[in-house]
N, C-alpha and C positions, 0 to 999 in steps of 0.2 A: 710534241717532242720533235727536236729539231733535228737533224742525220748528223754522224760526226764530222765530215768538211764542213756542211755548213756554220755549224760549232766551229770547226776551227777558223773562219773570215769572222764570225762574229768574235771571239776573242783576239783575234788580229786587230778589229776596227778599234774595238774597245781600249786595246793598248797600245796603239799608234796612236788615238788621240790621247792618252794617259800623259804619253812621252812629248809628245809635241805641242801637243794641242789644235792639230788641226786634221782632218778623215785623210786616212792614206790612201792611193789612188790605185786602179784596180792594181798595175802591174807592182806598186810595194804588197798588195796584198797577197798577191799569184808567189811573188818572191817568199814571205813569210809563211805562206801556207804547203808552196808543191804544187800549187792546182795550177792547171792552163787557167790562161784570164777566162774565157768564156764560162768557165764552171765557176770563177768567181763572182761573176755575173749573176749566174743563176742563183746562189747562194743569198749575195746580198736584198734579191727579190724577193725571196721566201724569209730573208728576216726584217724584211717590211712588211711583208704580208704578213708575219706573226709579231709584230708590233716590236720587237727586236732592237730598230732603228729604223730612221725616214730618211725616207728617198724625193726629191724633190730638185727644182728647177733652179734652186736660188745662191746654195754653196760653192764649194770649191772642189770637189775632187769629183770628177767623170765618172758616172759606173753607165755604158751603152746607152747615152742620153737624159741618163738621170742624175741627182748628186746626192753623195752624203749630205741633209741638213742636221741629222740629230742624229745621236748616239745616248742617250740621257744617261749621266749628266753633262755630256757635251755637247755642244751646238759648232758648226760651222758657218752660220751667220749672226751678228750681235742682236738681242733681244732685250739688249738692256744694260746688260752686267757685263762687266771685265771681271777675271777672277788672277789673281796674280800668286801663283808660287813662287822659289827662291831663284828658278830659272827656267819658269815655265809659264806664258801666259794662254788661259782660255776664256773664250766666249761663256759664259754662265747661259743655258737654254731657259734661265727662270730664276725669280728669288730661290725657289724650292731645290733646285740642280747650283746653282751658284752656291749655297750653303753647304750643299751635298759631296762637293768633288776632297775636302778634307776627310772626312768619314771612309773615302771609297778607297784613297792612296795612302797608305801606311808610312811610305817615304817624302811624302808633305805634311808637315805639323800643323801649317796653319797657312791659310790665304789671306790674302787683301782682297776683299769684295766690293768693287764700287760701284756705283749707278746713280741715276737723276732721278729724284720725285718728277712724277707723272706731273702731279697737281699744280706743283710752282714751280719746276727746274731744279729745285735745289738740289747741290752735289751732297751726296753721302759717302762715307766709307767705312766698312767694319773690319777687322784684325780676326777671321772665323778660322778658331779650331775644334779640337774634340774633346778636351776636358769642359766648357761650361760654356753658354751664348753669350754672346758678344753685347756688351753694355746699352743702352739706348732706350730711347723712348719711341723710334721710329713703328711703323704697321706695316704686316704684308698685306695686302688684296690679292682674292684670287677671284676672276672675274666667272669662268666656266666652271660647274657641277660638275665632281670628278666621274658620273659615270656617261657623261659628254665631251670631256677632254679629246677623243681621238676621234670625233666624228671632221675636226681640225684642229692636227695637234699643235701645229707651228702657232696659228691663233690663240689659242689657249696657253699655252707656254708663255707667249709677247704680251698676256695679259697676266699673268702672275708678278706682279711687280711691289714694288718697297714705295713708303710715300713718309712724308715726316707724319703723320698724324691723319690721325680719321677725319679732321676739316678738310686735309688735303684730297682725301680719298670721295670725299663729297662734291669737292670741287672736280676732280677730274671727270667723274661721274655725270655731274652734272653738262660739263661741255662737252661730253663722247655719248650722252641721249642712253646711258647704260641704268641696266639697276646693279644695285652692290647686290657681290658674289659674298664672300666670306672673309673676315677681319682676324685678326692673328697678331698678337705680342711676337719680338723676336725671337724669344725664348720658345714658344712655340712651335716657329718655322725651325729652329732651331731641332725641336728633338724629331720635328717632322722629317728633316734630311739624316741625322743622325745615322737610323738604321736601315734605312728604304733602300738603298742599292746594293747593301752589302753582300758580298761576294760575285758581282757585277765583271768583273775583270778576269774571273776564274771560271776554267772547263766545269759545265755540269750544273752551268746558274741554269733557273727558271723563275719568270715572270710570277708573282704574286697573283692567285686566283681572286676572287672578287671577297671569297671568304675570309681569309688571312688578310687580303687588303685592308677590310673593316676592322680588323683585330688590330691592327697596326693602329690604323688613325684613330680608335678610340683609346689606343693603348697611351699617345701621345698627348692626347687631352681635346682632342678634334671632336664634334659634336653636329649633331642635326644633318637631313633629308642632303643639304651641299655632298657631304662625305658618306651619302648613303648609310646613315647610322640614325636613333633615335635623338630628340629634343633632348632628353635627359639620360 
């Protein structure tokens, strides 16, 4: 349980990157919240530390040497995916987060989601909203076991990716010396983002426990030891 400032920067980060699409920096955060920067500081520390959002060397906005890189569903570095609103562009931190940012904002119907297959380059694009998945014969791969995602999130995330087809996903496989993680129709990744963040952007969220987690992904059609759940 997180204290109420810090609830209040983490609902700051979450809706400054909502509105813009890119981490606001401490002193927009100090302004939105009331807190001197240093106690924003402190804040956004402890919601690293409670897996909240990532702090890391590689983004855009300063927090005392470190930066916003992730806010899931948002990233501040490209991982792959553009995700395009009516007047809003973000970084997609994932096939899984790039599907997800329509589910989470009520006032975007629907996004353009693009990215290049790993395997051959090829460009994709999907039209993702929240009445139904978006058409296609394309595959997600996810390369990391979700209960090893955070041992490196950034890693695991830049591996969650779209490919045309499971030839493609053997090909890429094959010249990155990996074993395949887990295959997925887009309808699939689709009901996978649906409801996973919901109410992310609201006082009073809290991260999904390991038990409710597994509720979820087999609720979605998710299967086997990958997603922490039985073969059948």
């Amino acid at each position: 349980m997180i204290d109420d400032r810090t609830e209040d920067v983490r609902v700051a980060v979450y809706r400054g990157f909502a509105r813009t699409g890119r981490p606001p920096g401490t002193s927009e955060l100090a302004s939105a919240t009331g807190l001197p920067p240093e106690q924003v500081r402190q804040a956004l520390r402890r919601l690293h530390a409670s897996r909240d959002l990532v702090l890391g060397g590689d983004a855009t906005a300063e927090v005392d040497g470190e930066r916003i890189v992730m806010a899931h569903p948002f990233a501040s570095v490209p991982l792959g995916f553009s995700v395009m609103g009516e007047r809003t562009l973000w970084w997609g931190g994932c096939a899984w987060d790039s599907f997800a940012i329509p589910h989470l904002l009520p006032e975007v119907p629907d996004v353009l989601v693009a990215t290049r297959c790993p395997g051959c380059d090829s460009a994709h694009a999907w039209v993702v909203g929240r009445d139904a998945p978006p058409p296609g014969g394309q595959v997600a791969h996810f390369l990391v076991p979700v209960q090893r995602v955070w041992d490196d999130v950034v890693h695991s995330c830049a591996n969650q990716r779209l490919f045309c087809s499971v030839r493609c996903v053997d090909r890429w496989l094959e010249h990155a010396g990996e074993r395949r993680g887990y295959v997925m129709d887009l309808a699939t990744l689709w009901r996978l983002a649906r409801g996973w963040y919901a109410g992310r952007l609201e006082f009073g969220y809290t991260r999904r426990d390991p038990s409710s987690a597994a509720a979820y992904f087999a609720e979605v059609g998710l299967r086997g030891p990958f997603w922490g759940l039985p073969d059948s």
